[in-house]
Each structure stands twice: as structure tokens, then as C-alpha cells.
N, C-alpha and C positions, 0 to 999 in steps of 0.2 A: 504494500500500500504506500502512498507517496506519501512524502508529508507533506503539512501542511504552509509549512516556511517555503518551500520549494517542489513546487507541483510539476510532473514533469506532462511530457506531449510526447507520443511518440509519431512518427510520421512515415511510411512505409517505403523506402525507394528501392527496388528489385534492384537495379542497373547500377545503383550507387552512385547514378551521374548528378543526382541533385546534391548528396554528403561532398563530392569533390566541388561543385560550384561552391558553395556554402563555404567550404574551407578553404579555398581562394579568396573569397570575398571577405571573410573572417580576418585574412593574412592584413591585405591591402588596408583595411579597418584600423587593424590593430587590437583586435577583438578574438576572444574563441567562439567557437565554430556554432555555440549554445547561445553568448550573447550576440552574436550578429541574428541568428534566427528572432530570439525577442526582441531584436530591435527592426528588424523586418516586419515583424507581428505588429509592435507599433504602430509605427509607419505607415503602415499600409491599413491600422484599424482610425487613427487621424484622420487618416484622406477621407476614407468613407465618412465619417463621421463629422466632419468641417472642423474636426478642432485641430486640424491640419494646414488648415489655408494661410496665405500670403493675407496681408491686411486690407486689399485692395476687398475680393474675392469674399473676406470673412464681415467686410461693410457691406457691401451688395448685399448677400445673403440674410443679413442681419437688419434690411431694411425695403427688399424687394414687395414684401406686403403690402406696402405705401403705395405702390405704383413707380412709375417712371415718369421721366419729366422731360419735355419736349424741347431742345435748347436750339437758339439760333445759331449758324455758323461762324465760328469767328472770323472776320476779314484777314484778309491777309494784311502782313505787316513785313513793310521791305528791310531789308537787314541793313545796317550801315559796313561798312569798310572796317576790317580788322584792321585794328592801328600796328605801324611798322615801329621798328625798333631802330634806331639807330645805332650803327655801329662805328 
């Protein structure tokens, strides 16, 4: 039985091509091959769940109920001349 401090997962890979990705990616990390899985597990439960997003991404979401808002085009705006240096 596992404990409870430390529950484990087992995860079935016949070919053992997923335990060598895993341990490469572990390597590159700097991580063992146990913590890169729960950090993949993560990761990948964030995204799903938006508490993953960039800040742009997690305000839309956080405010798309409201609706949207119909904005005019900004004009264009001529750039000036990047100033020279003198040498």
C-alpha cells in the first residue's frame, strides 16, 4: 500500500520508449526521472485548468462574461527619424 506522504502512479510503457524520453528530459531539467513526471503532471493539469495562463489570457478569461467591446482603429502614426550619433 503507498503511503500517504508519497503516493505513487504507476504508468505502463511495454517498449520503455516513454521511461527513456522521460529520462532524457529529466537529464536536460536537472531533475529525476519521478520529479520531471510530477512536474509534467503539473503543467499540463494548469493549462487545463487556466491557472496556467500568461496574464494576458488569465484577464480575458477572467472577464469575457462582460462581453466585448467594439474599439475604433487606431490611425496611423508616422514614425520620426532615428537620431544619428555623432562620431
Amino acid at each position: 500500500m503507498a503511503s500517504s506522504r508519497h503516493p505513487s502512479l504507476t504508468i505502463r510503457d511495454p517498449g520503455g520508449t516513454l521511461r527513456e524520453r522521460l529520462k532524457l528530459r529529466a537529464v536536460r531539467s536537472g531533475r529525476s526521472p519521478e520529479a520531471e513526471a510530477e512536474a509534467i503532471l503539473q503543467e499540463s493539469l494548469r493549462a487545463e485548468d487556466g491557472t496556467g495562463l500568461d496574464l494576458a489570457e488569465a484577464i480575458r478569461r477572467r472577464v469575457a462574461h462582460l462581453g466585448g467591446v467594439d474599439l475604433d482603429e487606431h490611425p496611423a502614426v508616422a514614425l520620426r527619424e532615428t537620431p544619428r550619433l555623432e562620431e
